[in-house]
VOLUM-957768 format. One record per residue: x, y, z of N, C-alpha, C, CB in turn; residue in three letters. Coordinates in nm, 2 decimals. Glycine has a CB too. Example, Ala and Ser with C-alpha at 12.3 -4.5 7.8 and 13.67 -1.06 7.14 Angstrom:
BEGIN
((1.32 -0.57 0.78) (1.23 -0.45 0.78) (1.32 -0.33 0.78) (1.13 -0.45 0.90) "ALA") ((1.28 -0.22 0.71) (1.37 -0.11 0.71) (1.29 0.00 0.79) (1.41 -0.06 0.57) "SER") 
//
This chain:
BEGIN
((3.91 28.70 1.11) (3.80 28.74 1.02) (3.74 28.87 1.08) (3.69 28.63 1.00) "UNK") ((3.60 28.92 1.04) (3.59 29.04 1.09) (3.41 29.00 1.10) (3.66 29.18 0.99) "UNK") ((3.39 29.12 1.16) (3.24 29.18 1.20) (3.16 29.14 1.09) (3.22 29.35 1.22) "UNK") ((3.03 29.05 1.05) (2.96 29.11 0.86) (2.90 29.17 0.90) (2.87 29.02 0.74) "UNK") ((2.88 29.27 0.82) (2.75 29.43 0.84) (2.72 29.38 0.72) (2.81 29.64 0.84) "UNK") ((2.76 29.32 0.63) (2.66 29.30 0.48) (2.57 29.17 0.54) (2.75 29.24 0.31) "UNK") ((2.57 29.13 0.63) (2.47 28.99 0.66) (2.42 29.01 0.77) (2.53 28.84 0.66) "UNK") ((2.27 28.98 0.78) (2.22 28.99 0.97) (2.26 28.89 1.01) (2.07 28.99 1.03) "UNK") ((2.20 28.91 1.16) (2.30 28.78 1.22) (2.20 28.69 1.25) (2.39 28.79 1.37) "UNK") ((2.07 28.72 1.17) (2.00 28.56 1.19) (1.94 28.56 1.05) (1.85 28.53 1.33) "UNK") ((2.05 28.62 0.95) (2.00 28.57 0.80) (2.03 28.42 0.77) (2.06 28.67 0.67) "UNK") ((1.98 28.29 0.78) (2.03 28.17 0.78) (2.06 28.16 0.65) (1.95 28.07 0.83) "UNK") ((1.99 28.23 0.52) (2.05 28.19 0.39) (2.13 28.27 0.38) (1.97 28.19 0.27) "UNK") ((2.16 28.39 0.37) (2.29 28.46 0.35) (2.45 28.35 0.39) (2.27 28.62 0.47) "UNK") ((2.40 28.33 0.49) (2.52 28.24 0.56) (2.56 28.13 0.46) (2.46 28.17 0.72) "UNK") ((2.40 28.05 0.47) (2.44 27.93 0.37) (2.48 27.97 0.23) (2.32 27.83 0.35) "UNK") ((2.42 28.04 0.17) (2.50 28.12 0.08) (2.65 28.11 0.06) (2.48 28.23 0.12) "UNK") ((2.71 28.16 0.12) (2.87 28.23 0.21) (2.93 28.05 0.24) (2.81 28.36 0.42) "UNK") ((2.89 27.99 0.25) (2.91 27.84 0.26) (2.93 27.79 0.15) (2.82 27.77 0.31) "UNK") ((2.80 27.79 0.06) (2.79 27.73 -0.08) (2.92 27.79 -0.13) (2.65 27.76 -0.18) "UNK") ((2.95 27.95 -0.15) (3.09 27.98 -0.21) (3.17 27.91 -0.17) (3.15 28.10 -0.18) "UNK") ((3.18 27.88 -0.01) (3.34 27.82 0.00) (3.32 27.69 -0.10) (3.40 27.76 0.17) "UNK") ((3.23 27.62 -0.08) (3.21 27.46 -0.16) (3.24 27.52 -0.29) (3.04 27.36 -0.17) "UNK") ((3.23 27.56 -0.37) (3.27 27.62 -0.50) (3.40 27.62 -0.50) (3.22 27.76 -0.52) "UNK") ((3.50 27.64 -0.43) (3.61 27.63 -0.42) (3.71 27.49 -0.42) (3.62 27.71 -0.33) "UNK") ((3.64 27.44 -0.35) (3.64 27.26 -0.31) (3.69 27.19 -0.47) (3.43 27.17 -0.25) "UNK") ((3.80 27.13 -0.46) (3.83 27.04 -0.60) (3.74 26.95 -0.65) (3.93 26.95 -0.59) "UNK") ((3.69 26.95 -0.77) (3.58 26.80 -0.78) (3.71 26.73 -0.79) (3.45 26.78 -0.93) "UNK") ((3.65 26.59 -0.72) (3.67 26.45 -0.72) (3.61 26.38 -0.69) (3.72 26.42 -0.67) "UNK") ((3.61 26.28 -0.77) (3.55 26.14 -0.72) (3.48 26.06 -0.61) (3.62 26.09 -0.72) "UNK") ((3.62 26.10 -0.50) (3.64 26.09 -0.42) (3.56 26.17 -0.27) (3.76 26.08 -0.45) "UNK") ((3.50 26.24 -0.30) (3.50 26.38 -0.18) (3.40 26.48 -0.24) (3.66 26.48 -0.18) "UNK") ((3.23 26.45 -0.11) (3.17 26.58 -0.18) (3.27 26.68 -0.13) (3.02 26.61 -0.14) "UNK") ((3.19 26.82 -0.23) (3.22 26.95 -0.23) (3.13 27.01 -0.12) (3.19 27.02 -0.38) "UNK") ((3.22 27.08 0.03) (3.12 27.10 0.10) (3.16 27.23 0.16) (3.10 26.99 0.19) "UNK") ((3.09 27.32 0.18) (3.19 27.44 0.24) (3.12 27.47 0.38) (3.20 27.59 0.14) "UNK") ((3.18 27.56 0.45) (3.12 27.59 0.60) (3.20 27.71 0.64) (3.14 27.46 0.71) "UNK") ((3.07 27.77 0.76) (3.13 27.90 0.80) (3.11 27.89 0.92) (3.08 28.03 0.74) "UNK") ((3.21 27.92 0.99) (3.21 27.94 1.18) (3.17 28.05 1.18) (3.36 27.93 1.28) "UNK") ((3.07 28.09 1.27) (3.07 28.22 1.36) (2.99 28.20 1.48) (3.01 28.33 1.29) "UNK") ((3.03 28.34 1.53) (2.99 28.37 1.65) (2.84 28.48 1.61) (3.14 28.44 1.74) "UNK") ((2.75 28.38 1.66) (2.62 28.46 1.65) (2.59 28.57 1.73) (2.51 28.38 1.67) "UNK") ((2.65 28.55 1.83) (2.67 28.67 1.93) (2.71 28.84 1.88) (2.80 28.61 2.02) "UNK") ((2.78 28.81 1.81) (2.86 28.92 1.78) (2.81 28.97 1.62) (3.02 28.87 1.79) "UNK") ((2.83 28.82 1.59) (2.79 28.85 1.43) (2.90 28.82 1.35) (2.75 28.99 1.39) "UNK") ((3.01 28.75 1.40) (3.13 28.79 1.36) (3.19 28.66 1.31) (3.20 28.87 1.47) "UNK") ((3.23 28.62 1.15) (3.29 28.52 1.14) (3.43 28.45 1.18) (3.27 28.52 1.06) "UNK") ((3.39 28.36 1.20) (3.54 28.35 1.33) (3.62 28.26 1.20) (3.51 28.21 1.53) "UNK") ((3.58 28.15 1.11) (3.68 28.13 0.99) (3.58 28.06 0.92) (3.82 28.05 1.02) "UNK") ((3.61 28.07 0.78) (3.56 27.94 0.67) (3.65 27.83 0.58) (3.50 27.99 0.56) "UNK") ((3.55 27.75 0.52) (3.64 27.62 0.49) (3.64 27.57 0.41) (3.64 27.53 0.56) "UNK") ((3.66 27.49 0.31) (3.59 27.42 0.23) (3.64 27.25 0.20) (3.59 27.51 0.11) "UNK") ((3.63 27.14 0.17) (3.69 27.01 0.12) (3.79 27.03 0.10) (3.65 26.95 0.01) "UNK") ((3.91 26.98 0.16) (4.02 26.98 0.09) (4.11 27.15 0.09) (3.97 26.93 -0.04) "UNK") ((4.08 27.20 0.19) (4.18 27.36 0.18) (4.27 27.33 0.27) (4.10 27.53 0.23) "UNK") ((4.26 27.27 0.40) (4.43 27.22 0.40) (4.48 27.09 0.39) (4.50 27.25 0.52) "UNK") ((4.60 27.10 0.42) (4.66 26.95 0.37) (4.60 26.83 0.41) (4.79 26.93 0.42) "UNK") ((4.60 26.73 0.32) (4.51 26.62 0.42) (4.39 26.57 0.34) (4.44 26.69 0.57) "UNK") ((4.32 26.50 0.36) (4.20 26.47 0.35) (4.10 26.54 0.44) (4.19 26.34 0.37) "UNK") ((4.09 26.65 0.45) (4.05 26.72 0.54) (3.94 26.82 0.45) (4.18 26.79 0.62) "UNK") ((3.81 26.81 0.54) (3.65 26.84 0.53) (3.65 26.98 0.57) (3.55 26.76 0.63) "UNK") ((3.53 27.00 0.54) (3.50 27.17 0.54) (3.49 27.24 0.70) (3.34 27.19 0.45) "UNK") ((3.43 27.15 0.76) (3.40 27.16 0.90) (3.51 27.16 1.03) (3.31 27.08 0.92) "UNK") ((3.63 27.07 0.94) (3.75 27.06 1.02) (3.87 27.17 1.01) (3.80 26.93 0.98) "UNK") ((3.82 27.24 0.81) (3.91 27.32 0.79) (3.88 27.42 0.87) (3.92 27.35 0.67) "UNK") ((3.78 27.49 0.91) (3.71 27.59 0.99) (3.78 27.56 1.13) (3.54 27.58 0.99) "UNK") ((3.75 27.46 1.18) (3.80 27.45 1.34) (3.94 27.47 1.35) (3.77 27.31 1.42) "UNK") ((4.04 27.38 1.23) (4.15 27.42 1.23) (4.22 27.55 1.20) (4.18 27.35 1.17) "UNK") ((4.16 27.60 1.10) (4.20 27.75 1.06) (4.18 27.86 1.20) (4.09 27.80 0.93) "UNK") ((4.05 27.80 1.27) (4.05 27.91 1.38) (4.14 27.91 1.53) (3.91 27.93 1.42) "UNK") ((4.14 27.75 1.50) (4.24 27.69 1.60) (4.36 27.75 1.57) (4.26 27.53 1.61) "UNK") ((4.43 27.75 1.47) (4.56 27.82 1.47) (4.56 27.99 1.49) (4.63 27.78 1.32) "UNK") ((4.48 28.00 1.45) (4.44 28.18 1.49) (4.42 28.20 1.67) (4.24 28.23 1.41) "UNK") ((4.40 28.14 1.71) (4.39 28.16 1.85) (4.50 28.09 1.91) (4.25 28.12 1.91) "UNK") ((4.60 28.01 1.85) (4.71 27.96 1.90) (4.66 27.85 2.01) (4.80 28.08 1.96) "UNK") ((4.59 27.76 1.97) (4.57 27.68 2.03) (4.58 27.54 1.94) (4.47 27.73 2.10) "UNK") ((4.58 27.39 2.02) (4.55 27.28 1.91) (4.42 27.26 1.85) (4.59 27.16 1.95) "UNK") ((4.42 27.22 1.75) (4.30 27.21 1.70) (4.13 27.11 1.77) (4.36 27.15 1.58) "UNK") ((4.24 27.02 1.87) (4.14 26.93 1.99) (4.12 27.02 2.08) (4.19 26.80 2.07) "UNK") ((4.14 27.09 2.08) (4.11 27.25 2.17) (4.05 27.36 2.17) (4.18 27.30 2.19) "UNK") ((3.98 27.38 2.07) (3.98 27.47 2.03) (3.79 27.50 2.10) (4.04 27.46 1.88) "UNK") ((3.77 27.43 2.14) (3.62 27.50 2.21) (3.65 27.55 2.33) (3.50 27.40 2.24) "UNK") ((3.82 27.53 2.38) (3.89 27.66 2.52) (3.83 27.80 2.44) (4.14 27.68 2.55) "UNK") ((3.86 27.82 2.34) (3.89 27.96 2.26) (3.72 28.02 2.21) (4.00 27.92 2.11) "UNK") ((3.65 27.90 2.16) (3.53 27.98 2.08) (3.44 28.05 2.19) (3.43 27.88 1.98) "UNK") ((3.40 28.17 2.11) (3.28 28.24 2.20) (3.15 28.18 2.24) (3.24 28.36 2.13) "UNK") ((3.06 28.23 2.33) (2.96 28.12 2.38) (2.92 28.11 2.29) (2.87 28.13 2.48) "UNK") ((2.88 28.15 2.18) (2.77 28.16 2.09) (2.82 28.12 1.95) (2.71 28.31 2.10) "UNK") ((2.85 28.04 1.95) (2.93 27.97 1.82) (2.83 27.91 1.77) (3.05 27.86 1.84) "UNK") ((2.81 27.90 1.66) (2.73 27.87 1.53) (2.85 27.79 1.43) (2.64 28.03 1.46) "UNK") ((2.78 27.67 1.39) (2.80 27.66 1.22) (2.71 27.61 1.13) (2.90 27.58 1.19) "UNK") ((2.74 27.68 0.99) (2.65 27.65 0.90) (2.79 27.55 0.78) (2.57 27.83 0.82) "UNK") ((2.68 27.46 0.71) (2.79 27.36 0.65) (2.67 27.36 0.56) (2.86 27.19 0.72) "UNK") ((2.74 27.35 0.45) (2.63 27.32 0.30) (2.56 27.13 0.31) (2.76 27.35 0.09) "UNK") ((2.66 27.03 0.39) (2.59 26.91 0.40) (2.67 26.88 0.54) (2.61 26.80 0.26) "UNK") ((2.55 26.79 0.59) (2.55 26.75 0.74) (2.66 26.73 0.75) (2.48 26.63 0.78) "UNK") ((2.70 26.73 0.83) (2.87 26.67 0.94) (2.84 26.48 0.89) (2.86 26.70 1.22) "UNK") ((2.96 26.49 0.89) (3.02 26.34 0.86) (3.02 26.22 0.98) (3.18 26.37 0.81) "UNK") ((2.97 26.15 1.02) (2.98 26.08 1.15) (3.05 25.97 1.16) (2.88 26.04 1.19) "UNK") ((3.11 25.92 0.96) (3.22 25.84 0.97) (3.29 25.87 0.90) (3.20 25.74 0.97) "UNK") ((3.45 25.83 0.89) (3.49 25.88 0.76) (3.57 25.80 0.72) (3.53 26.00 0.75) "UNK") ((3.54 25.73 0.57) (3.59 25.61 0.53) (3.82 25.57 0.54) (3.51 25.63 0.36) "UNK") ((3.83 25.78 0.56) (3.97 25.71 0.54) (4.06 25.72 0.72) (4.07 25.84 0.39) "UNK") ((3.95 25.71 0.81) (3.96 25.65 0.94) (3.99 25.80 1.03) (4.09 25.51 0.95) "UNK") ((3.97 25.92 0.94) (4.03 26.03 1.00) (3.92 26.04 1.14) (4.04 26.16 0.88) "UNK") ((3.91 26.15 1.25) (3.82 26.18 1.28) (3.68 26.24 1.25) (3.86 26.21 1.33) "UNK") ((3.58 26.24 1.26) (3.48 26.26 1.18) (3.38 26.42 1.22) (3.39 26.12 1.20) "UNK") ((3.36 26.48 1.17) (3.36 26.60 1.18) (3.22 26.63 1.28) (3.36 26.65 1.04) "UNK") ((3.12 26.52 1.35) (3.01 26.50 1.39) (3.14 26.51 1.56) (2.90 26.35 1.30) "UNK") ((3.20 26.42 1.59) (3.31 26.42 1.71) (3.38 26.51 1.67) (3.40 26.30 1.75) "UNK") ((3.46 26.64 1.61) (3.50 26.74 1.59) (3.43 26.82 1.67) (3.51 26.77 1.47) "UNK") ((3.30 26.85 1.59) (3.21 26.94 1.70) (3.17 26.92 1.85) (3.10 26.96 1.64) "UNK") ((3.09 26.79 1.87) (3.13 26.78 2.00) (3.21 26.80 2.05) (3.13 26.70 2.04) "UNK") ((3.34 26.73 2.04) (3.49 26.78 2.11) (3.45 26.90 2.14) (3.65 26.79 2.02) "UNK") ((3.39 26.99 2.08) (3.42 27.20 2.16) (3.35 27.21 2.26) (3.34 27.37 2.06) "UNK") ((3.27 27.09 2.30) (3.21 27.12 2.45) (3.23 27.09 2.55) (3.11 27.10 2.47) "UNK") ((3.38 27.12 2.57) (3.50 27.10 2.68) (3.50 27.16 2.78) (3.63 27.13 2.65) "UNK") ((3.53 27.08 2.92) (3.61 27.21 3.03) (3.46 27.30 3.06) (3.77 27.35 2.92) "UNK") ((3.33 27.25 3.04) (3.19 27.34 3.08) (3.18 27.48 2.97) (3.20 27.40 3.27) "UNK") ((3.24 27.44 2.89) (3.22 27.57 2.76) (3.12 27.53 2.69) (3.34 27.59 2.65) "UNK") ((3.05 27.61 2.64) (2.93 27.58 2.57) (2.99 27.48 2.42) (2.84 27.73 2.52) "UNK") ((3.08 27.57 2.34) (3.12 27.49 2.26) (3.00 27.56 2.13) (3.12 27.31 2.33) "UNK") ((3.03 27.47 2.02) (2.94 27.50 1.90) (2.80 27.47 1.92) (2.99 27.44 1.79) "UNK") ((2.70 27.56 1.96) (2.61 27.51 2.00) (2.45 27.45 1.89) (2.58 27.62 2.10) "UNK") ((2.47 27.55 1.77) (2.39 27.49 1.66) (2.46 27.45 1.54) (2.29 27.58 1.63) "UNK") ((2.44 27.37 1.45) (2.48 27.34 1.33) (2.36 27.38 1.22) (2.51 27.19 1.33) "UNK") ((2.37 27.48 1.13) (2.30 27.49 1.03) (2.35 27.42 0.92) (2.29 27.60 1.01) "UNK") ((2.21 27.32 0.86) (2.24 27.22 0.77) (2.17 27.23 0.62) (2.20 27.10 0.83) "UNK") ((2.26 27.24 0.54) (2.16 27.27 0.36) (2.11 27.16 0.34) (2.25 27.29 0.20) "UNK") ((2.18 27.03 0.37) (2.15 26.91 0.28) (2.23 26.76 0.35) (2.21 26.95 0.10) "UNK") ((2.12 26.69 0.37) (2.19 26.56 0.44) (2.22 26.50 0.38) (2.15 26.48 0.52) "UNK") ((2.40 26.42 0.40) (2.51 26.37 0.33) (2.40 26.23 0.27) (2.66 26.33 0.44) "UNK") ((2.48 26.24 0.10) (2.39 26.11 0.06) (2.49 25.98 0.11) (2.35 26.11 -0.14) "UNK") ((2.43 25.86 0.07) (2.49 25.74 0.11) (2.58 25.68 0.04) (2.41 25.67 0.12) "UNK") ((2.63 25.81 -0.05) (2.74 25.77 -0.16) (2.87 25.66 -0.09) (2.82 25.94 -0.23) "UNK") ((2.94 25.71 0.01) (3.03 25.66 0.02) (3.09 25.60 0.23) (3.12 25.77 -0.08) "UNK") ((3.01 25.60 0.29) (3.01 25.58 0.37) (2.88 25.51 0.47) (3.05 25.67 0.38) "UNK") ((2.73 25.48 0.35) (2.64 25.48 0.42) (2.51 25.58 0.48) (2.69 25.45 0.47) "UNK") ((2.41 25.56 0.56) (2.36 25.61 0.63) (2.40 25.69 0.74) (2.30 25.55 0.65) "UNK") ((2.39 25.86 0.70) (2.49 25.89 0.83) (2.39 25.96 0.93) (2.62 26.00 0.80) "UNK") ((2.44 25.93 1.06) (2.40 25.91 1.19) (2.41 26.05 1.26) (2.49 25.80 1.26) "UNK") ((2.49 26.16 1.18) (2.52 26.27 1.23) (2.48 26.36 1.27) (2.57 26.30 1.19) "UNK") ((2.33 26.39 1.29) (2.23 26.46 1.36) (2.19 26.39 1.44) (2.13 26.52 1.29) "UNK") ((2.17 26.28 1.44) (2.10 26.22 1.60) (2.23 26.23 1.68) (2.03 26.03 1.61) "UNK") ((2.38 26.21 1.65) (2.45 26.21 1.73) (2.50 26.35 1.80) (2.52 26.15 1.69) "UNK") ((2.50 26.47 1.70) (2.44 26.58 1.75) (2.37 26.61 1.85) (2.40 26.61 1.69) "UNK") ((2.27 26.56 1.89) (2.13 26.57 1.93) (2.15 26.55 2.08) (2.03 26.47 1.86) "UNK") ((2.22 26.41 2.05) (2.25 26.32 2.15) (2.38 26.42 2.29) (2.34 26.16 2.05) "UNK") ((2.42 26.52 2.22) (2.57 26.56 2.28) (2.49 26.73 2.30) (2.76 26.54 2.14) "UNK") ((2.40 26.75 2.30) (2.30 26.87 2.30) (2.36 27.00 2.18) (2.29 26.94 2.46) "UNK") ((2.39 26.95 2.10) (2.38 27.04 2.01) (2.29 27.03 1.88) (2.50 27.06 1.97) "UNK") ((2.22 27.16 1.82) (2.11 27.15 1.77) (2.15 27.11 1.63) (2.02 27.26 1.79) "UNK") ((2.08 27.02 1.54) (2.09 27.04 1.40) (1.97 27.15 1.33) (2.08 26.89 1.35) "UNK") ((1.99 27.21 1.27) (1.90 27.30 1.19) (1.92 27.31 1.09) (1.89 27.39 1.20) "UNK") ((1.81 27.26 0.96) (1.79 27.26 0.84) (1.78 27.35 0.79) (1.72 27.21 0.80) "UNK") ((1.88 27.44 0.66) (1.82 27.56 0.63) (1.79 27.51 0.48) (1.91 27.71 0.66) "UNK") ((1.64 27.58 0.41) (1.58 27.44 0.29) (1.62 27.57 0.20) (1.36 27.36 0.28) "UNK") ((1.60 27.56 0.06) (1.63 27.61 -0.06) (1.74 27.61 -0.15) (1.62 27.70 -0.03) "UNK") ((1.81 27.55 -0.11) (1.98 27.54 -0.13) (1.99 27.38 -0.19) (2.09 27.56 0.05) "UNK") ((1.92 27.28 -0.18) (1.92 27.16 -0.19) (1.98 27.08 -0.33) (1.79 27.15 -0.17) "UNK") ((1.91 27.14 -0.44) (1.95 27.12 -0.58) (2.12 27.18 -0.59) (1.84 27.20 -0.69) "UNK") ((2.10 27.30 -0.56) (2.23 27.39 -0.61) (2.32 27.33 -0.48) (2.19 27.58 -0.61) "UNK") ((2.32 27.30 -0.38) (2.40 27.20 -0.32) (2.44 27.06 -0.35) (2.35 27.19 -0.22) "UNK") ((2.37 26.97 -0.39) (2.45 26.83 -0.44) (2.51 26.86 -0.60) (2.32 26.68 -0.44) "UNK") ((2.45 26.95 -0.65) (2.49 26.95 -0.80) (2.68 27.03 -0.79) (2.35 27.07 -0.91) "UNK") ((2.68 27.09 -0.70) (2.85 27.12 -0.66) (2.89 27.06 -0.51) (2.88 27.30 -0.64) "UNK") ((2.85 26.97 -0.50) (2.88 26.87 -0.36) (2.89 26.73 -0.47) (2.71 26.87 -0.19) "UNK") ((2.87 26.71 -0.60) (2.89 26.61 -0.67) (2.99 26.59 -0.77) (2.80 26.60 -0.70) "UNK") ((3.01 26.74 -0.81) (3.10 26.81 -0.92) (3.20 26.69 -0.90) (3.17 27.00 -0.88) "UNK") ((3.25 26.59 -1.03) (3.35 26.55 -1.05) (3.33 26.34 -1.01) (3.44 26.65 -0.96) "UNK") ((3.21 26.36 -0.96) (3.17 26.23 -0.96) (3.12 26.17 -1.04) (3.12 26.20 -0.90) "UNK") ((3.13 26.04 -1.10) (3.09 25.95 -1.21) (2.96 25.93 -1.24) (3.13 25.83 -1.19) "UNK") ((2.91 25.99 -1.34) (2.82 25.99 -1.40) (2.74 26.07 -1.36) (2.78 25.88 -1.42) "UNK") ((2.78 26.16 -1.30) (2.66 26.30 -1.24) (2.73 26.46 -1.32) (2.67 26.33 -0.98) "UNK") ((2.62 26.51 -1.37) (2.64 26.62 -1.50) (2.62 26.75 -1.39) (2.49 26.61 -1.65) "UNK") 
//
């Protein structure tokens, strides 16, 4: 990816913004909010990859598509990939990280931890639109467990409506 000169590097809505697009892209189903996310390096300013529900194969989340997409860009495995990120890794996700995930995959809450390998900082903040509802897994645990592994959760507010209404797209009985 490259440098944004169209976004500062501590515009938190621009970002979430740039998130909500990827979710836009996300298939409605039933099955699967619509969630999108953007890796970068705050340091620089520089987006390192984005993601959304379901962009690669798999049952695979917005937050995983990102780690994976940049994991293969740096030629490394994807459980690895906090060797490669810059100190200053940031992600923004239109809804909290997932702390379980009903179809037993890894859960995107231990995704991010995992990057704080080997004394690397790893992803050090999570910018958050909207905490996952209890549709299909429950109460999720995924900012205290954050918390717990020193990485920050951070709420960015305004996005809220216009986040579950395409994080729902395709579920039963929601217009």
């Amino acid at each position: 990816m490259s440098t944004n000169d169209a976004i500062g590097p501590s515009d938190h809505h621009a970002y979430m913004r740039l998130a909500l697009q990827q979710a836009e892209k996300s298939p409605s189903k039933p099955s699967n909010f619509r969630v999108g996310a953007v890796l970068l390096d705050s340091g620089s300013n520089h987006i390192l990859a984005t993601g959304f529900t379901l962009e690669l194969p798999g049952n695979t989340h917005a937050e995983q598509c990102c780690l994976q997409k940049y994991a293969d860009a740096q030629g490394v495995k994807e459980e690895n990939v906090g060797q490669s990120l810059p100190d200053q890794t940031v992600l923004y996700t239109t809804m909290e990280p997932c702390n379980l995930r009903a179809s037993g995959n890894l859960p995107c809450v231990d995704r991010i931890v995992r990057t704080k390998t080997l004394g690397r900082p790893g992803i050090q903040k999570v910018y958050v639109g909207v905490k996952e509802p209890e549709t299909f897994v429950g109460e999720n645990k995924g900012r205290a467990k954050l918390a717990e592994h020193g990485v920050e959760s951070i709420s960015v507010p305004g996005f809220e409506d216009e986040i579950l209404k395409i994080a729902t797209a395709g579920h039963q009985g929601v217009q």
